[in-house]
VEXKOLMI-390897 format. One record per residue: residue in three letters; z, x, y of N, C-alpha, C in turn. Coordinates in pm, whole numbers, padded with zeros to 5 digits, always signed. Each point is the difference from the previous one (the first is absolute). Last residue first. Layout:
<atoms>
ALAZXYZXYZXY;...
</atoms>
This chain:
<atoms>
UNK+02740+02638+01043+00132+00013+00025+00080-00024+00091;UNK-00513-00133-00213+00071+00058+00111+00147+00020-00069;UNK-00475+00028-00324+00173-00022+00056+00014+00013+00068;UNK-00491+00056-00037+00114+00060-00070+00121-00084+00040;UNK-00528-00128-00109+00092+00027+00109+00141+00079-00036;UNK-00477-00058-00287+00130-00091+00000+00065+00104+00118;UNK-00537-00018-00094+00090+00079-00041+00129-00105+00081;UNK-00398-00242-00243+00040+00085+00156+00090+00060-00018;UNK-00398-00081-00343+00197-00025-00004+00027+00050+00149;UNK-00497-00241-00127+00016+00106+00000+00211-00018-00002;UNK-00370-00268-00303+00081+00010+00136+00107+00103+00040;UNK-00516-00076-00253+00139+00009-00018+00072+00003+00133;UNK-00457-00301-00048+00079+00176+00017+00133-00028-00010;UNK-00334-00364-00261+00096+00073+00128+00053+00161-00023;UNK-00540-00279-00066+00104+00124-00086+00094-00035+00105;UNK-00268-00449-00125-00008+00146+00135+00094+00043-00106;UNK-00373-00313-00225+00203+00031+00035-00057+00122+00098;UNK-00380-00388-00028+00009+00203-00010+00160+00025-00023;UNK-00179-00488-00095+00041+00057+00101-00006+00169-00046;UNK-00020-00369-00345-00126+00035+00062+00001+00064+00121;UNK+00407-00055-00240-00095+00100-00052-00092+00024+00065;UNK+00235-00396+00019+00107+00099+00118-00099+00145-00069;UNK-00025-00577-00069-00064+00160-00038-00002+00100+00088;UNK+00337-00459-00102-00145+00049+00050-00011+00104-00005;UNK+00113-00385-00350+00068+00083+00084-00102+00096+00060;UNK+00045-00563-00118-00070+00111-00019+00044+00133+00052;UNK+00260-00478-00176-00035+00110+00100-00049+00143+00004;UNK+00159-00288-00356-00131-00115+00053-00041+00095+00175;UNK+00391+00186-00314-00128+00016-00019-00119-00071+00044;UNK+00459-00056+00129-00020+00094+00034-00190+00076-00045;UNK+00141-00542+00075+00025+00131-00084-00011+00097+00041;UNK+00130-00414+00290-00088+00087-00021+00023+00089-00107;UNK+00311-00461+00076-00074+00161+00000-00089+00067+00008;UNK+00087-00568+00002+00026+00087-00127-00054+00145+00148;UNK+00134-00550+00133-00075+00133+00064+00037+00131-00105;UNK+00064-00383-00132-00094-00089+00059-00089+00112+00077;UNK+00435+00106-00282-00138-00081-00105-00139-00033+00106;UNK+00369+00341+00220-00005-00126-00091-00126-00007-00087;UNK+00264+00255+00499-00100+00010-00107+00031-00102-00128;UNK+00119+00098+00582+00053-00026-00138-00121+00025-00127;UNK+00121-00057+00534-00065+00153-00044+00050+00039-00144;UNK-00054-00419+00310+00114+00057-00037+00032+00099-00078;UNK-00447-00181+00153+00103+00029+00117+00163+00013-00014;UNK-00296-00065-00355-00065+00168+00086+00087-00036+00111;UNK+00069-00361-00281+00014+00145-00058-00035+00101+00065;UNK-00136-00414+00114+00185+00032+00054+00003+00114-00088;UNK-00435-00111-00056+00007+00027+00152+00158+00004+00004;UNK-00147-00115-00391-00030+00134+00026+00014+00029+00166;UNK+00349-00356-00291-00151-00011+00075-00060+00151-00010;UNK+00492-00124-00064-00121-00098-00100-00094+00072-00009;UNK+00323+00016+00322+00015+00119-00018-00088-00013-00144;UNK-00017-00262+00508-00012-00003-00163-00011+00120-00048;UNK-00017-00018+00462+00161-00007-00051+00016-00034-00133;UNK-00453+00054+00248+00052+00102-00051+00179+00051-00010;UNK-00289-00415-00129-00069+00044+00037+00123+00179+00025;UNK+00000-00570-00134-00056+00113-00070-00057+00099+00102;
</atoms>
């Protein structure tokens, strides 16, 4: 038992599997983080460089 048991929680993480023994993270049991309490910066527009011409 250990991490060639694909059984186990330890052969499950080292065979980068998921199951009954090792279940998912919900998307909701994960708190989401607060990107508000930060100031948003303003972006400046980006300026258009003028386009090169055609050689011939």
């Amino acid at each position: 038992m250990g991490k060639g048991d694909i059984k186990t929680r330890k052969g499950k993480i080292s065979a980068g599997s998921y199951g009954v023994l090792r279940p998912r993270k919900s998307k909701e049991s994960i708190a989401p983080v607060a990107k508000a309490a930060a100031a948003p910066k303003e972006k400046a527009p980006k300026e258009a460089k003028p386009k090169k011409a055609a050689k011939k």
